[in-house]
Steps between C-alpha positions, in 0.01 A plus 500: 500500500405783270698380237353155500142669491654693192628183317093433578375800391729453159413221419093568537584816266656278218225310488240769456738636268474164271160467531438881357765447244328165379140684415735608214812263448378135396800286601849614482550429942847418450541881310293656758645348796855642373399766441313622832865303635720753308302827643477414854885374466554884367617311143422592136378195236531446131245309342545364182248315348338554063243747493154468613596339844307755693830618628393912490176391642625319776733745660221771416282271718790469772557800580125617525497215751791715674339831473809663369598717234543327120656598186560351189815553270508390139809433404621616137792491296538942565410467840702732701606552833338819589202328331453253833712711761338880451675784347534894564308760356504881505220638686332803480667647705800452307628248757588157432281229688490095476227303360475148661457249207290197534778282739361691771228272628541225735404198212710532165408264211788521267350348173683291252840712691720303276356754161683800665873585462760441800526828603108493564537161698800598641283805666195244622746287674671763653236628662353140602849505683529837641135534569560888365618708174736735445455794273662832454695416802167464706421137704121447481388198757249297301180380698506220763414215452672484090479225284621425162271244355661463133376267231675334208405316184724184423400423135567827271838615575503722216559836572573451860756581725586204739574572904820441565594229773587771746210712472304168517636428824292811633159305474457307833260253235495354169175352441415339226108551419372172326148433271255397703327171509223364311204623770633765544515679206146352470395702821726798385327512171150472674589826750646694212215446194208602766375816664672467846674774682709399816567717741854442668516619857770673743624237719803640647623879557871671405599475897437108501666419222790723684462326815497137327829584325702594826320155641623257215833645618492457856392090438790330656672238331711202553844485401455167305266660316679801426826236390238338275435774289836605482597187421246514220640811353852371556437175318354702165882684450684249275879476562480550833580268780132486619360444113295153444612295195182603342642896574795397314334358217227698348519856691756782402418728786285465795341673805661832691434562827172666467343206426583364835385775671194444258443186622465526859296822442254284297502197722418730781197650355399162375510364830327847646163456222478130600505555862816382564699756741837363397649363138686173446644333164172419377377876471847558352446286229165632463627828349792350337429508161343848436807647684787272332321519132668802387787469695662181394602516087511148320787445267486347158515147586195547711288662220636204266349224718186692598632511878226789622573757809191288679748189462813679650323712769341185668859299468648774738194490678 
């Protein structure tokens, strides 16, 4: 009984929370509902969208709604490790002590992460992983709840150092952050060219968001539905006795198992934020595509015939 009065009490949150975050964000409810998916699923998101999206803004405005702790990281070309994980200094008295660097906060918005070198990423996404960094042989435990909201621009690739498919595989979502339609821009333009300060408000605290994360988990689910989505992921891995002719055809690599595990994770919060106290193959499907868009990597033929990831997710779907 308590947990169905939690599934309750989640789902009344989540919509508080979107009605705070929309006295800022015009639009954008698929974006927002992934992302509010991804942090009470304990995931991390990339967003990639062209500049001027309101992507900084939005998870600004997200986690104010959360009440937790928020940093932003620029990412640059000489970007270096110690620069987002902390470093040692010598104190004055002539002992050495660490210095936590900006990672340490419970909301990280890695912009543009795709301008840094590897060995910068390759310390993010370690620590998205790990939840903790290592340094001078000391493990520092980085703040419950931690999320790694990162952002990438898809037009200017000069200069940039693309995330590898396996460090990819680390964000729970890839969501793809679109222009936004003719009214409203018009009612964007109208909030932003006038003298109107919104207050966002707390709407949930840390221990909530704790207590909704070990809940998502404890959602049962039915075997056919847990088949589904591995039968989803299975289906994306061309050569394989489970690949679809489409597989075959325009995809030279497909899911791993994370994106199954992905995918019932998602369906079950899904379910949870719509009331539902158990998923089935329609809340799978539901969070399909953000999971399987960086996982799944189109070959040439695709690109040739303008076959788009949309296309191939929703034939394995």
């Amino acid at each position: 009984m308590k947990d169905v009065e939690a599934v309750k009490d989640l789902t009344d949150k989540y919509a508080a929370m979107r009605s705070e975050i929309g006295k800022v964000i015009i639009g954008q409810n698929d974006v927002v509902d992934e992302l509010l998916i991804s942090i009470f699923s304990r995931g991390h998101c990339l967003l990639v969208g062209v500049p001027g999206l309101a992507k900084t803004l939005l998870v600004n405005t997200i986690a104010k709604t959360l009440g937790l702790t928020f940093n932003r990281i620029q990412f640059t070309p000489d970007l270096m490790p110690s620069d987002i994980i902390g470093s040692e200094i010598l104190s004055e008295n002539r002992q050495f002590k660490f210095v936590k660097g900006p990672l340490f906060s419970n909301v990280i918005l890695a912009d543009e992460i795709n301008r840094t070198p590897p060995k910068t990423q390759a310390a993010l996404l370690e620590a998205m992983q790990e939840k903790s960094v290592t340094t001078a042989g000391q493990n520092y435990p980085l703040p419950n709840p931690f999320f790694v909201l990162a952002t990438q621009n898809p037009i200017e690739q000069e200069g940039t150092y693309p995330l590898p498919e396996a460090q990819l595989d680390r964000f729970m979502f890839n969501i793809w952050v679109d222009y936004p339609s003719f009214k409203e821009e018009v009612d964007v333009v109208k909030a932003t060219t006038a003298e109107i300060e919104t207050t966002v408000n707390q709407v949930i605290t840390e221990d909530e968001i704790l207590n909704f994360q070990n809940l998502i988990r404890k959602i049962p689910v039915a075997d056919n539905v847990v088949e589904y989505a591995v039968n989803i992921a299975s289906k994306s891995r061309p050569n394989t006795s489970a690949a679809s002719p489409e597989t075959n055809q325009y995809l030279s690599w497909g899911a791993g198992p994370r994106a199954s595990q992905y995918l019932i994770i998602g369906a079950k919060c899904y379910a949870a934020i719509k009331g539902k106290f158990s998923p089935d193959m329609e809340d799978v499907r539901a969070v399909a595509l953000p999971i399987l868009r960086h996982r799944v990597v189109r070959n040439y033929q695709a690109e040739a015939e303008g076959i788009t990831i949309e296309n191939i997710v929703s034939s394995l779907t």
